[in-house]
The first five atom37 places (N, CA, C, CB, O) and aatype in JSON, in Angstrom:
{
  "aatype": [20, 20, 20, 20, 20, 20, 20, 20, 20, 20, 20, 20, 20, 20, 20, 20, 20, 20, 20, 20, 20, 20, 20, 20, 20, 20, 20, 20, 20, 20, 20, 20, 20, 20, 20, 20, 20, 20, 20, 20, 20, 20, 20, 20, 20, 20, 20, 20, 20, 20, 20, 20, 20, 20, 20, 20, 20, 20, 20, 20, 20, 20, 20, 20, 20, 20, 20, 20, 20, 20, 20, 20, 20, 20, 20, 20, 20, 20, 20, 20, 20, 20, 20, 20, 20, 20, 20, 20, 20, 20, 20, 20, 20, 20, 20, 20, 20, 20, 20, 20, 20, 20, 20, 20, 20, 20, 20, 20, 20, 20, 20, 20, 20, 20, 20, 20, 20, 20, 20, 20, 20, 20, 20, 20, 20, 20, 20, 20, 20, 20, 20, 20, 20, 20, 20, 20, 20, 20],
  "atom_mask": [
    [1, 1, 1, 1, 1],
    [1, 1, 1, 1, 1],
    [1, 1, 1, 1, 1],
    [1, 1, 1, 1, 1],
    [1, 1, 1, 1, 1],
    [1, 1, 1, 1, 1],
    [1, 1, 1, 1, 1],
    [1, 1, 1, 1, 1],
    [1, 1, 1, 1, 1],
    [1, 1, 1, 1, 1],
    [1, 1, 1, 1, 1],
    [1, 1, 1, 1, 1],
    [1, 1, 1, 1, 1],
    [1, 1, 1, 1, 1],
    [1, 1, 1, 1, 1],
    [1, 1, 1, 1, 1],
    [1, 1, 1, 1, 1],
    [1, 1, 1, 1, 1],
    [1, 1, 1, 1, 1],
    [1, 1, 1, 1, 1],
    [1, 1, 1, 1, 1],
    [1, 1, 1, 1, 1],
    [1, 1, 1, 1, 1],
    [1, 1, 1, 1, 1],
    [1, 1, 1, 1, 1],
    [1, 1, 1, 1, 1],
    [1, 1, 1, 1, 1],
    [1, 1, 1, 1, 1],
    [1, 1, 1, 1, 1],
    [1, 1, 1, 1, 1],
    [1, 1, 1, 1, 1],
    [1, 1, 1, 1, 1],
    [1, 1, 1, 1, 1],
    [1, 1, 1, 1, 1],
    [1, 1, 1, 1, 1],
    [1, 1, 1, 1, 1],
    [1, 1, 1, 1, 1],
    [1, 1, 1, 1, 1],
    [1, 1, 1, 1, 1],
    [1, 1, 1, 1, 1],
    [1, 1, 1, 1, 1],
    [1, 1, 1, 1, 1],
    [1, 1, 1, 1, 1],
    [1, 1, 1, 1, 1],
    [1, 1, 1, 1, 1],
    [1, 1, 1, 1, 1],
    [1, 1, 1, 1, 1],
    [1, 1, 1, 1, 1],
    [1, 1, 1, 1, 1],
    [1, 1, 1, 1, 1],
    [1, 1, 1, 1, 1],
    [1, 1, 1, 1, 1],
    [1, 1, 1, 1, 1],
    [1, 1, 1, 1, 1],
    [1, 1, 1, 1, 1],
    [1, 1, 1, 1, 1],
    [1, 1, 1, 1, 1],
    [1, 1, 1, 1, 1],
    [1, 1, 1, 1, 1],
    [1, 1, 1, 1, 1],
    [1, 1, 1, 1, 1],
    [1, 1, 1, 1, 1],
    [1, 1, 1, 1, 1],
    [1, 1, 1, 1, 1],
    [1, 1, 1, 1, 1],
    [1, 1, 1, 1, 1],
    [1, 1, 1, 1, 1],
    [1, 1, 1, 1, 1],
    [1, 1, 1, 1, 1],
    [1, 1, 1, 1, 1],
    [1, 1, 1, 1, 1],
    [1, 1, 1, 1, 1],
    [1, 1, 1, 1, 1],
    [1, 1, 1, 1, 1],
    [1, 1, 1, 1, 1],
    [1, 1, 1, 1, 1],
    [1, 1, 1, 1, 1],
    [1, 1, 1, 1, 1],
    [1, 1, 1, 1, 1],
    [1, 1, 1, 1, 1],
    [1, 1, 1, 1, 1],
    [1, 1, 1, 1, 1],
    [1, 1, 1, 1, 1],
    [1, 1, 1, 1, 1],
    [1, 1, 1, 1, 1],
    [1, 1, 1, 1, 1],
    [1, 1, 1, 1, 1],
    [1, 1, 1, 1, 1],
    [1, 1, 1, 1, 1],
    [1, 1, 1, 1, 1],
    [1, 1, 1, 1, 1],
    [1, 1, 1, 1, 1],
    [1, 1, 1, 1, 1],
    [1, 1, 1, 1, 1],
    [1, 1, 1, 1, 1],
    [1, 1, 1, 1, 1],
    [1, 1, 1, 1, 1],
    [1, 1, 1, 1, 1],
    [1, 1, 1, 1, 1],
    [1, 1, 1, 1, 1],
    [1, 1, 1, 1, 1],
    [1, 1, 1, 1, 1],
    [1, 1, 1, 1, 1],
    [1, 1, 1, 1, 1],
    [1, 1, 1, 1, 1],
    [1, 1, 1, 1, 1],
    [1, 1, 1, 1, 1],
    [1, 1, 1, 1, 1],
    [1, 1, 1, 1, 1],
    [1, 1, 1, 1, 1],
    [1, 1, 1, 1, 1],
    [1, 1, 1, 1, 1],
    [1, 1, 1, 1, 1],
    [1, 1, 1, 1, 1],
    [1, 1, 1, 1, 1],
    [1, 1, 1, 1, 1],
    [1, 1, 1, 1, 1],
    [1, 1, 1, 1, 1],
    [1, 1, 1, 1, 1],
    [1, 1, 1, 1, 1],
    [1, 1, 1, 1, 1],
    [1, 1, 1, 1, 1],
    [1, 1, 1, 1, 1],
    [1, 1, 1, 1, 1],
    [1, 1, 1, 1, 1],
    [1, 1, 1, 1, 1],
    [1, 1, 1, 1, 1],
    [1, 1, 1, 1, 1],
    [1, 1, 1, 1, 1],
    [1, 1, 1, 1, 1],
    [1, 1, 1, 1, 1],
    [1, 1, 1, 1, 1],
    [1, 1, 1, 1, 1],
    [1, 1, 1, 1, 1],
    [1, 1, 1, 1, 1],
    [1, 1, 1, 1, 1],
    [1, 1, 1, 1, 1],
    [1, 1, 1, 1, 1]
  ],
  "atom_positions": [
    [[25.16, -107.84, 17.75], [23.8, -107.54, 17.32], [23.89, -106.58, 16.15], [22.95, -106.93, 18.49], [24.45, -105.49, 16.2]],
    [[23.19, -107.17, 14.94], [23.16, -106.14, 13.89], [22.3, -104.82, 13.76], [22.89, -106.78, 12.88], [22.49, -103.76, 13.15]],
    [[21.13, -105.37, 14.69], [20.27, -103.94, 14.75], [19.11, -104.56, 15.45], [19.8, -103.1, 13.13], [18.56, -105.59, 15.07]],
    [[18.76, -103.83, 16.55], [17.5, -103.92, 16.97], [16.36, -102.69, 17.05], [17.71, -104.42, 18.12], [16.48, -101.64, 17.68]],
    [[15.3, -103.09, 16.31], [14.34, -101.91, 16.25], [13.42, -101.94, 17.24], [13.62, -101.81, 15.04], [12.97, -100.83, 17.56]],
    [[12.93, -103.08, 17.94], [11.75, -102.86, 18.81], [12.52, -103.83, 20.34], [9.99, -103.66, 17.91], [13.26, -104.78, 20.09]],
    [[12.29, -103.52, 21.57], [12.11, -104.51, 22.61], [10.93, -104.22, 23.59], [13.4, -104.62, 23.38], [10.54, -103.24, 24.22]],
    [[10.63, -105.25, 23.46], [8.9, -106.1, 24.13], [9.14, -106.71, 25.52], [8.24, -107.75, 23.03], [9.51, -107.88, 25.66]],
    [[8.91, -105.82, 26.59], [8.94, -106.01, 27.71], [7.94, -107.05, 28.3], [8.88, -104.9, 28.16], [7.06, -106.44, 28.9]],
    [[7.82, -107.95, 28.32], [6.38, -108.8, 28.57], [6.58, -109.89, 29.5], [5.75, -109.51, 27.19], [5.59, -110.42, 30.0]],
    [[7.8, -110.31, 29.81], [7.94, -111.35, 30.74], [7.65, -111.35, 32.2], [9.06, -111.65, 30.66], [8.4, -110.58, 32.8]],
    [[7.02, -111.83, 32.78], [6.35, -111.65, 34.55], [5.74, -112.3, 35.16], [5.57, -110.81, 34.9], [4.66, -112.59, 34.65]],
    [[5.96, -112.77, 36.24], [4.84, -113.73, 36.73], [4.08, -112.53, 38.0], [5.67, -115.55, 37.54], [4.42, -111.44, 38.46]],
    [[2.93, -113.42, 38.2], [1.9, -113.47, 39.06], [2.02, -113.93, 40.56], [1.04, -114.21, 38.45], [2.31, -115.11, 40.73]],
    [[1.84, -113.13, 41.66], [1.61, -113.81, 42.49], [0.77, -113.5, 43.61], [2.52, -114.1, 42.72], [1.08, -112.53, 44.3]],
    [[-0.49, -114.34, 43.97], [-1.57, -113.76, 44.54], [-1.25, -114.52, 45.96], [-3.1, -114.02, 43.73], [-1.09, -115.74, 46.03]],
    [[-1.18, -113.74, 46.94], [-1.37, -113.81, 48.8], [-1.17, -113.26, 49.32], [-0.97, -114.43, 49.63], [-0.16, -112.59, 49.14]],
    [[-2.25, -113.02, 50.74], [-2.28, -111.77, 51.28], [-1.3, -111.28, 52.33], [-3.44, -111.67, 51.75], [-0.93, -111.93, 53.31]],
    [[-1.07, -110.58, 52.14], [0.29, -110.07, 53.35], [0.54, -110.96, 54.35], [0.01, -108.68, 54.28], [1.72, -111.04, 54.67]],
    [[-0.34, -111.78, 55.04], [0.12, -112.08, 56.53], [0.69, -113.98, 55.94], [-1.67, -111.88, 58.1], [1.18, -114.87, 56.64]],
    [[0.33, -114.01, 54.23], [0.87, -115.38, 54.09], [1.72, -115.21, 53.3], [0.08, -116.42, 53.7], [1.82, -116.21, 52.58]],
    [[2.89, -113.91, 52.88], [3.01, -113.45, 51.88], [4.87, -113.94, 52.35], [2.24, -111.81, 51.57], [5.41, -113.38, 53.31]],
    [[5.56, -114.93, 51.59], [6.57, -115.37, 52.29], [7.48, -114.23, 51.54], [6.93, -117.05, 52.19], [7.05, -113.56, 50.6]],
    [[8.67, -114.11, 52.02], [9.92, -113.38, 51.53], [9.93, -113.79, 50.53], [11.15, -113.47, 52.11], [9.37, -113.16, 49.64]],
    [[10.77, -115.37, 50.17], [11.64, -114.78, 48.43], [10.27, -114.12, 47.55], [12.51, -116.63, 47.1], [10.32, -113.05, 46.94]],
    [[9.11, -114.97, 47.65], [8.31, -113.69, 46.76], [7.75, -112.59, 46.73], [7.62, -113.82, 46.37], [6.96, -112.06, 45.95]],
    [[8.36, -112.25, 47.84], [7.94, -110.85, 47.8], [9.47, -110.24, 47.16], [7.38, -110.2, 49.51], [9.23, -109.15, 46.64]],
    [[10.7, -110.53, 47.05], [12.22, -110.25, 46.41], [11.78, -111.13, 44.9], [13.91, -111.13, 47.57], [12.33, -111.03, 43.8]],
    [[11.46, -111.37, 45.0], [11.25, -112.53, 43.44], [10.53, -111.23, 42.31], [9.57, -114.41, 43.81], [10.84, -110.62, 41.29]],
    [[9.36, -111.31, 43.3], [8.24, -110.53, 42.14], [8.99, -108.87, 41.04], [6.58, -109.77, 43.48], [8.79, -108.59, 39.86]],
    [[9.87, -108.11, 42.17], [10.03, -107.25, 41.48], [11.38, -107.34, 40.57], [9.9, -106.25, 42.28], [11.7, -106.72, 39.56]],
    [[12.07, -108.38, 41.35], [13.18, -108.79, 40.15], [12.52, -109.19, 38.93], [14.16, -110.05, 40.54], [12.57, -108.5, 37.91]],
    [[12.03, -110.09, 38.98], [11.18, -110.35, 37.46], [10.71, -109.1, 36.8], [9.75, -111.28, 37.63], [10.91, -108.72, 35.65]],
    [[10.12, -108.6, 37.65], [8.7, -107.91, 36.89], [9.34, -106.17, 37.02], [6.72, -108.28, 38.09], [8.58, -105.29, 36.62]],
    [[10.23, -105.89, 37.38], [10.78, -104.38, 37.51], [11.86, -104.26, 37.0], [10.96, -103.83, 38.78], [12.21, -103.52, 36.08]],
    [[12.8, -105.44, 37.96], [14.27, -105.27, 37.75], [14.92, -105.61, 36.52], [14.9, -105.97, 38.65], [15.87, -105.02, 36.02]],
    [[14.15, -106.89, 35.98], [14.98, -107.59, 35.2], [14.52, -106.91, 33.64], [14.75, -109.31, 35.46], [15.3, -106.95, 32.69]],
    [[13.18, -106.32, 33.57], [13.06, -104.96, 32.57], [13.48, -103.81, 32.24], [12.37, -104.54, 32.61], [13.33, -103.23, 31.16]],
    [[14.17, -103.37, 33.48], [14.94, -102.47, 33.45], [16.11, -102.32, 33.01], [14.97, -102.21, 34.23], [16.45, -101.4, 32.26]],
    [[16.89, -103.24, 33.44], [18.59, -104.04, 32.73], [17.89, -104.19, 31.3], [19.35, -106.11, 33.57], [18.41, -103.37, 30.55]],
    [[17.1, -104.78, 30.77], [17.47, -104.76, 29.69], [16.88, -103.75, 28.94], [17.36, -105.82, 29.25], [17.12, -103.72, 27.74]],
    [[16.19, -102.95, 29.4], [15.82, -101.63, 28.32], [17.26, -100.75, 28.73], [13.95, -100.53, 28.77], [17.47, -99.74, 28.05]],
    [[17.87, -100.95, 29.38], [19.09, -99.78, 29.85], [20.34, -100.39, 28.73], [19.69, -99.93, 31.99], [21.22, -99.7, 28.2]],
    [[20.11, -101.87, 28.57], [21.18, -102.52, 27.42], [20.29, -101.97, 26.04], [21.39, -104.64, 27.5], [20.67, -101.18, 25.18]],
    [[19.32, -102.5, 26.12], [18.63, -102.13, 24.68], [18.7, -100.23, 24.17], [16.71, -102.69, 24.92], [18.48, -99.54, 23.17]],
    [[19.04, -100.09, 25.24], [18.88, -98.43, 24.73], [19.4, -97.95, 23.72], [19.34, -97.5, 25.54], [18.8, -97.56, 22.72]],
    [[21.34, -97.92, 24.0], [22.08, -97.47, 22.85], [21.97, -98.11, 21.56], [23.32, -97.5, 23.13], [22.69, -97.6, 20.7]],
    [[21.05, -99.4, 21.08], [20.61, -99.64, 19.99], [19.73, -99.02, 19.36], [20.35, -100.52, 19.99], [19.81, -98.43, 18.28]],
    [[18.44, -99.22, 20.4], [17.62, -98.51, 19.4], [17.31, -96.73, 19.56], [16.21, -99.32, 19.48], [16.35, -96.07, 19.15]],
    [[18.4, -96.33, 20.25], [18.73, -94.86, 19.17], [19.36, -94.8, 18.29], [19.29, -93.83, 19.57], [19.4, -93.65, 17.85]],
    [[20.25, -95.88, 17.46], [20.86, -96.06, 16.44], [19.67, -95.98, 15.69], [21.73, -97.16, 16.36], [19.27, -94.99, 15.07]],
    [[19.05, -97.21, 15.8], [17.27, -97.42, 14.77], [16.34, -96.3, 15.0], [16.11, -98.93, 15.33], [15.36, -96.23, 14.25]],
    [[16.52, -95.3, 16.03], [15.34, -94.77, 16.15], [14.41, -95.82, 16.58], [14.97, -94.12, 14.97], [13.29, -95.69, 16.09]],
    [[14.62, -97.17, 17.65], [13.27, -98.26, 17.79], [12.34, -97.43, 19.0], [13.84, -100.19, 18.45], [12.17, -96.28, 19.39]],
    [[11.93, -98.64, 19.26], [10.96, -98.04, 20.7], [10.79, -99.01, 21.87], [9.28, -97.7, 20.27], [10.86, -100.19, 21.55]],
    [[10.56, -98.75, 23.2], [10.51, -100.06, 24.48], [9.31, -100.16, 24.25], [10.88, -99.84, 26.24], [8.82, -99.13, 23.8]],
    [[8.32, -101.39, 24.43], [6.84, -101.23, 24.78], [7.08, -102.52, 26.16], [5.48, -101.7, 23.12], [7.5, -103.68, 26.2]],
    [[6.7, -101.78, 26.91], [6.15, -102.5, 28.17], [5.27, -103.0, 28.24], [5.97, -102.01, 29.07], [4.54, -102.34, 27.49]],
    [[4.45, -104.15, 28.81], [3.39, -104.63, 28.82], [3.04, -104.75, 30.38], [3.4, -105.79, 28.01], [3.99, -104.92, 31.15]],
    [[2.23, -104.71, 30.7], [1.58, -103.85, 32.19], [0.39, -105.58, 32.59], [0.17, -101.54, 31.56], [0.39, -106.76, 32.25]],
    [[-0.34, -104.76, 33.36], [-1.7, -105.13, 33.63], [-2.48, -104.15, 33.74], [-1.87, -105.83, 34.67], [-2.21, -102.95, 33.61]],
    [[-3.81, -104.81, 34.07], [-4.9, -104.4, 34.55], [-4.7, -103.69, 36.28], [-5.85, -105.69, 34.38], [-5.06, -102.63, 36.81]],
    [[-3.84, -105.07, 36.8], [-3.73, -104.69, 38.27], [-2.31, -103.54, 38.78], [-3.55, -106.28, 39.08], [-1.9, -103.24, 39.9]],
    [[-1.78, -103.06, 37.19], [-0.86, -101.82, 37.75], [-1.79, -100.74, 37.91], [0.41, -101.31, 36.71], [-1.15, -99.75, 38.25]],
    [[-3.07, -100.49, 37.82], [-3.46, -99.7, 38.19], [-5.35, -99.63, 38.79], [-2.93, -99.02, 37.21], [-6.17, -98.72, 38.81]],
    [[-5.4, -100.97, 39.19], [-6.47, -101.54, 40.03], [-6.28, -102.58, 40.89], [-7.39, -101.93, 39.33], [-5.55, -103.53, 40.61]],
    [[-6.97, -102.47, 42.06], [-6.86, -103.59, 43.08], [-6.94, -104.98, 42.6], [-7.88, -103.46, 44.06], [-7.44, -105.38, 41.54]],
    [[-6.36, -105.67, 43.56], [-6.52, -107.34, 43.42], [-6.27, -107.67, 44.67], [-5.51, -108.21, 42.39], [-5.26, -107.37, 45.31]],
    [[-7.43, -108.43, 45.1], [-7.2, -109.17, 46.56], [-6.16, -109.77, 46.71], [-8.08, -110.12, 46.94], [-5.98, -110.52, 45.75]],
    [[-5.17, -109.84, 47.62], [-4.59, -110.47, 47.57], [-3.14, -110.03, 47.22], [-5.18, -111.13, 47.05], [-2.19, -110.22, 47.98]],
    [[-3.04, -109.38, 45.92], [-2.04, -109.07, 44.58], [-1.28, -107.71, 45.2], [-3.04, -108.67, 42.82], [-0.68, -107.05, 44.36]],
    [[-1.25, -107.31, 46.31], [-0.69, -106.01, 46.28], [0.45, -106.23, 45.62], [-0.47, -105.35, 47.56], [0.42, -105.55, 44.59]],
    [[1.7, -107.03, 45.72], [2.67, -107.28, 45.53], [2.85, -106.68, 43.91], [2.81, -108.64, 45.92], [3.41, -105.7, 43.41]],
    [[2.13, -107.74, 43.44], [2.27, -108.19, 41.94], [1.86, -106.62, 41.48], [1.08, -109.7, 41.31], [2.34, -105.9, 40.6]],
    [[1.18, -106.47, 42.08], [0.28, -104.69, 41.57], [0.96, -103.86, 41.6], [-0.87, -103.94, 42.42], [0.99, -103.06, 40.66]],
    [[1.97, -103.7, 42.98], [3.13, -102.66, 42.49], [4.05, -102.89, 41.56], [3.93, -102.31, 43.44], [4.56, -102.01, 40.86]],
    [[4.35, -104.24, 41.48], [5.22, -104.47, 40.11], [4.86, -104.08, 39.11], [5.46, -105.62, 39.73], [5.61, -103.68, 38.22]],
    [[3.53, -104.11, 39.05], [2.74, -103.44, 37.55], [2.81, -102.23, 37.31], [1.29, -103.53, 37.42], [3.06, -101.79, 36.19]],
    [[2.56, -101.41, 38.52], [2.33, -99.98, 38.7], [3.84, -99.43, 38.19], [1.87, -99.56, 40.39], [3.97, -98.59, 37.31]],
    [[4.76, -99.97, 38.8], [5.91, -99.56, 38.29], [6.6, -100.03, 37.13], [6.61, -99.64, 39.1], [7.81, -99.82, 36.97]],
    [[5.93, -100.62, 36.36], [6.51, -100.55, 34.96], [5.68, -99.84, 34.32], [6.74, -101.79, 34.23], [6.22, -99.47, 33.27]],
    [[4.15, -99.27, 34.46], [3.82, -97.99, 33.88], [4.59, -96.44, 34.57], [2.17, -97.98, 34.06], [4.56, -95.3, 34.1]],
    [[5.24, -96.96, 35.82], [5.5, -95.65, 35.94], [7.13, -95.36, 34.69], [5.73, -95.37, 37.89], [7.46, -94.36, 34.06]],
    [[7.57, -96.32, 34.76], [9.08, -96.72, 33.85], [9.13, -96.13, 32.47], [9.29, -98.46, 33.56], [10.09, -95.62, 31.89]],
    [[7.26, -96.42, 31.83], [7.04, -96.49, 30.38], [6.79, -94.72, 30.15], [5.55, -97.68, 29.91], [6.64, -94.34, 28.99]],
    [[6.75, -93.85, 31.11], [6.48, -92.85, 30.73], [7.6, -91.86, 31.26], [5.21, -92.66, 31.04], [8.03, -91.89, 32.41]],
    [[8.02, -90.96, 30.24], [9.6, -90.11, 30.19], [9.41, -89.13, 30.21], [10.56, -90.16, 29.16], [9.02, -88.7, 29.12]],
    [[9.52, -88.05, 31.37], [9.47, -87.03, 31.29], [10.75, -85.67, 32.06], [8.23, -87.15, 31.63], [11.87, -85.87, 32.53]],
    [[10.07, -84.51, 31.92], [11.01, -83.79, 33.21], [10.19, -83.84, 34.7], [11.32, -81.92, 32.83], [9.78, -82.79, 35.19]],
    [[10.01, -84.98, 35.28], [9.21, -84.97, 36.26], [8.43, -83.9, 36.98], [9.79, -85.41, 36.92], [7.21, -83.87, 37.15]],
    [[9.61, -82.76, 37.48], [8.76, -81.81, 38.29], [8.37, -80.39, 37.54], [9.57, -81.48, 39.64], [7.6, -79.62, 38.11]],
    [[8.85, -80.11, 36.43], [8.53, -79.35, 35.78], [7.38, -79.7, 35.3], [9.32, -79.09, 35.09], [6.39, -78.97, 35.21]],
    [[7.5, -80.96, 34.94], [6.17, -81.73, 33.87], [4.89, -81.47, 35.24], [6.56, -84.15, 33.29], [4.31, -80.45, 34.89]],
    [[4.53, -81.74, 36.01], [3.56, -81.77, 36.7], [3.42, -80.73, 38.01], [3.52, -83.04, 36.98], [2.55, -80.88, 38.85]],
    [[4.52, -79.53, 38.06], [4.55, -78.57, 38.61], [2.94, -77.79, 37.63], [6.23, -77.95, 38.52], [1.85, -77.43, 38.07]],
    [[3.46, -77.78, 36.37], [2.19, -77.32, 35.44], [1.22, -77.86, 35.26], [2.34, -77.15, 34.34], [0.59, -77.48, 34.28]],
    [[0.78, -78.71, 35.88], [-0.1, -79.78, 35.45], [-1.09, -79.66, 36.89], [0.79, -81.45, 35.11], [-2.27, -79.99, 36.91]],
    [[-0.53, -79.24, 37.76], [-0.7, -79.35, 39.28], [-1.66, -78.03, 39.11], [0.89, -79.26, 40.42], [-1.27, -77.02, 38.53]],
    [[-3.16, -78.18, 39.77], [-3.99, -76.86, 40.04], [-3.03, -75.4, 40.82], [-5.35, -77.43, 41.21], [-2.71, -74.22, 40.65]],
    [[-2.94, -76.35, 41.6], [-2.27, -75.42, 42.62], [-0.6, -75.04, 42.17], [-2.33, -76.26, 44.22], [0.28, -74.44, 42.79]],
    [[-0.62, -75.51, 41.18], [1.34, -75.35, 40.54], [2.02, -74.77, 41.42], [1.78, -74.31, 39.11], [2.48, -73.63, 41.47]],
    [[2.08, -76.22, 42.62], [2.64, -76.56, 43.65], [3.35, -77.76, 44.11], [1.95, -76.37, 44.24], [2.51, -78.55, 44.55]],
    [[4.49, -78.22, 44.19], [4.79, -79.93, 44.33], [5.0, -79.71, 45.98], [6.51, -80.74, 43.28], [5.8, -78.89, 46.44]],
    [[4.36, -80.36, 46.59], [4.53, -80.13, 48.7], [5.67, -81.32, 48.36], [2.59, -80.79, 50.36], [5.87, -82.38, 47.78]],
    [[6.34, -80.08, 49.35], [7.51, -80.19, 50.36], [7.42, -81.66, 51.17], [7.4, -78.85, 51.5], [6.32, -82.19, 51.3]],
    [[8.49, -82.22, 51.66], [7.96, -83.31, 52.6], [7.64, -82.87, 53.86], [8.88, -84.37, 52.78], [7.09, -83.88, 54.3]],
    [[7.59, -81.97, 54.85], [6.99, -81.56, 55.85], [5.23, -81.09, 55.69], [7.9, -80.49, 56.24], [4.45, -80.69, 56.55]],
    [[5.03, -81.35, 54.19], [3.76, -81.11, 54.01], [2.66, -82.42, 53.82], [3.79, -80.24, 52.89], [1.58, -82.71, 54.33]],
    [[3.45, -82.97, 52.92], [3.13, -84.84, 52.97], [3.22, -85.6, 54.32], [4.34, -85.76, 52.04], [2.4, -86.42, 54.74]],
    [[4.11, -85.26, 54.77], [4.23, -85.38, 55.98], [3.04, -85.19, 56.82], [5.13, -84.64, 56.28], [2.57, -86.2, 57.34]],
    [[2.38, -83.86, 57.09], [1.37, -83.86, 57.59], [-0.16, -84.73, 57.74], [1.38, -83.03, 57.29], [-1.06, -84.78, 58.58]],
    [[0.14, -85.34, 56.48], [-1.16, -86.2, 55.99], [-0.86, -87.38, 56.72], [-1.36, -86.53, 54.27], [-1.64, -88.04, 57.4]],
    [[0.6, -87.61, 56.45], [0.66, -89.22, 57.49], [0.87, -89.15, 58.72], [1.79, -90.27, 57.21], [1.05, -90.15, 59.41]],
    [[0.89, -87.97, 59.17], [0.84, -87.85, 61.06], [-0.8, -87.7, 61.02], [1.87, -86.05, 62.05], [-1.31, -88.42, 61.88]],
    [[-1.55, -87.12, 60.42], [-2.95, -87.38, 60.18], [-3.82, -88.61, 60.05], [-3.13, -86.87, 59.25], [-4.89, -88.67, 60.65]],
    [[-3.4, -89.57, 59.29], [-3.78, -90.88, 59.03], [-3.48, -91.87, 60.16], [-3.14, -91.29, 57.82], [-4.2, -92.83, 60.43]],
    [[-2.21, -91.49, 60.86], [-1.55, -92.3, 61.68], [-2.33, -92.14, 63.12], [0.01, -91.93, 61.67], [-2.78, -93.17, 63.63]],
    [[-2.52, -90.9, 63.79], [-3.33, -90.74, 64.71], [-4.36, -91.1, 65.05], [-3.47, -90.06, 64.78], [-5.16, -91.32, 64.14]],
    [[-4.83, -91.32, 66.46], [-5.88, -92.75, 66.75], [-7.23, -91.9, 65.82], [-6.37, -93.23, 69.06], [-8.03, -92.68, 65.28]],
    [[-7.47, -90.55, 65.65], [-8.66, -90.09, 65.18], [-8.99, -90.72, 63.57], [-8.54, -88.47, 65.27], [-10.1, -90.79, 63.03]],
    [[-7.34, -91.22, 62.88], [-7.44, -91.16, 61.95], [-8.28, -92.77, 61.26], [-6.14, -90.68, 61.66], [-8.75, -93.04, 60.16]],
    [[-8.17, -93.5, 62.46], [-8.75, -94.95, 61.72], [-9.58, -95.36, 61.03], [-9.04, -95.67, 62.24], [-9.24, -96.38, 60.43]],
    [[-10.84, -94.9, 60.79], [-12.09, -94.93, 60.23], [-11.29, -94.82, 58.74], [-13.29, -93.66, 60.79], [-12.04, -95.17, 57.83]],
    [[-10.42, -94.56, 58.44], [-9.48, -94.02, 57.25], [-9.14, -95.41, 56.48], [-7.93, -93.14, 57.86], [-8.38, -95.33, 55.51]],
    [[-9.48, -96.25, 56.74], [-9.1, -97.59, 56.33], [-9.88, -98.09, 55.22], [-9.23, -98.51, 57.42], [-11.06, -98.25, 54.91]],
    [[-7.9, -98.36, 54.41], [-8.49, -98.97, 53.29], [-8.56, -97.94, 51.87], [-9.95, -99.43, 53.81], [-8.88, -98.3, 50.73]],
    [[-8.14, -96.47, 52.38], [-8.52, -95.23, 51.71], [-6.81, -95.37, 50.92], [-9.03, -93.62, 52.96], [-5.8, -95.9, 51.38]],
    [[-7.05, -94.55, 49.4], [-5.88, -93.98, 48.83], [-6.16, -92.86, 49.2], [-5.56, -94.1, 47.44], [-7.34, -92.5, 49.22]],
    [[-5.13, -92.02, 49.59], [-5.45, -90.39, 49.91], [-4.26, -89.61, 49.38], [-5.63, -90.01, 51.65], [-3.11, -89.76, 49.78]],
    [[-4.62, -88.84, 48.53], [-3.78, -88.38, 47.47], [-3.59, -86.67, 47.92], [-4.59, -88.71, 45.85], [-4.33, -85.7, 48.07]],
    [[-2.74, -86.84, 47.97], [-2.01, -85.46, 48.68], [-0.95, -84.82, 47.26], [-0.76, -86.07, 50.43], [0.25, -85.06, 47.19]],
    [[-1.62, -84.09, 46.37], [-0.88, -83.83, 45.2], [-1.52, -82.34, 44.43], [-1.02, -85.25, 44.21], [-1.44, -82.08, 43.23]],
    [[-2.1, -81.57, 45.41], [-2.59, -80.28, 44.58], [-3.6, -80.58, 43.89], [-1.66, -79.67, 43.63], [-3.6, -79.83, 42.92]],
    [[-4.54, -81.32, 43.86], [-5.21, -81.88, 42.5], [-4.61, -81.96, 41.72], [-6.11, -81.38, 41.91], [-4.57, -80.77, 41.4]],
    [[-3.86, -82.57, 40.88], [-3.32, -83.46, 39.87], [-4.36, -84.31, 39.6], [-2.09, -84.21, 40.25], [-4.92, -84.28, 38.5]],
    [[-4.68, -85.04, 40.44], [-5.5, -86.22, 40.06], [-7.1, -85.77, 39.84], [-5.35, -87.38, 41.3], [-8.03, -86.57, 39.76]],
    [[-7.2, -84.72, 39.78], [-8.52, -84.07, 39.33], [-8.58, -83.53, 37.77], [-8.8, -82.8, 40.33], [-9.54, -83.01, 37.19]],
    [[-7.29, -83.82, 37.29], [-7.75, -83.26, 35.89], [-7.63, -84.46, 35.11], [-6.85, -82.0, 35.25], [-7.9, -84.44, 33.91]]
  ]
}
C-alpha cells in the first residue's frame, strides 16, 4: 500500500427479531460484521494513516442510539461502533464530567441491580436506569 489517507467504516447488515425468535448464528453474525470486522481493520489501517495524518469515519445508525422493535441486536452493534469512534482517557475524561466527580465502584452499581432484580422492583419494566452521577444530565 502506497498510502492511505481516509478508511470508511460502513459495511453492516441489519437484523430485525425479537429475542424469543432470535436464532444463534445471528446473534454471533451481527457483531462480527458490524463490530468485529471494523475493528481489525481500523487496528490494520492505523499505522498508515499516522504516516498521512488520515482519519477512521465510522458510519453508525440511527438505532446505535434509539430503540427498534425488534433490533436490540443490531442496536448494540451500532451503539458500539459509536462507542469505538470516540478516543479518550476514559476515567479521567468523565471523572470531570461527572456532577458528582465520582465513577461508583461495582458494589455500588451493584446495588441498583439487586434493586431492579427484587420482586418490589418490577413495575421497572422496560426502564434504562442510569446509575452514573449525572453524567447524563449535562
Amino acid at each position: 500500500m502506497e498510502r492511505l489517507d481516509h478508511l470508511i467504516n460502513h459495511a453492516g447488515a441489519t437484523a430485525v427479531m425479537p429475542l424469543a425468535e432470535a436464532d444463534k448464528q445471528t446473534i454471533v453474525d451481527l457483531p462480527a460484521l458490524n463490530v468485529v470486522a471494523p475493528s481489525l481493520l481500523a487496528r490494520e489501517a492505523l499505522p498508515h494513516l499516522r504516516r498521512t495524518s488520515g482519519s477512521i469515519i465510522n458510519l453508525s445508525s440511527t438505532y446505535g442510539h434509539r430503540p427498534m422493535a425488534g433490533g436490540a441486536h443490531y442496536s448494540a452493534t451500532k451503539a458500539a461502533i459509536g462507542q469505538m469512534t470516540v478516543a479518550n482517557d476514559m476515567y479521567a475524561y468523565e471523572r470531570d464530567r461527572i456532577p458528582t466527580h465520582h465513577i461508583a465502584h461495582a458494589d455500588e452499581v451493584a446495588h441498583w441491580i439487586l434493586r431492579m432484580a427484587d420482586p418490589a422492583g418490577r413495575h421497572a419494566t422496560g426502564q434504562v436506569v442510569t446509575v452514573d452521577g449525572g453524567l447524563e444530565l449535562i
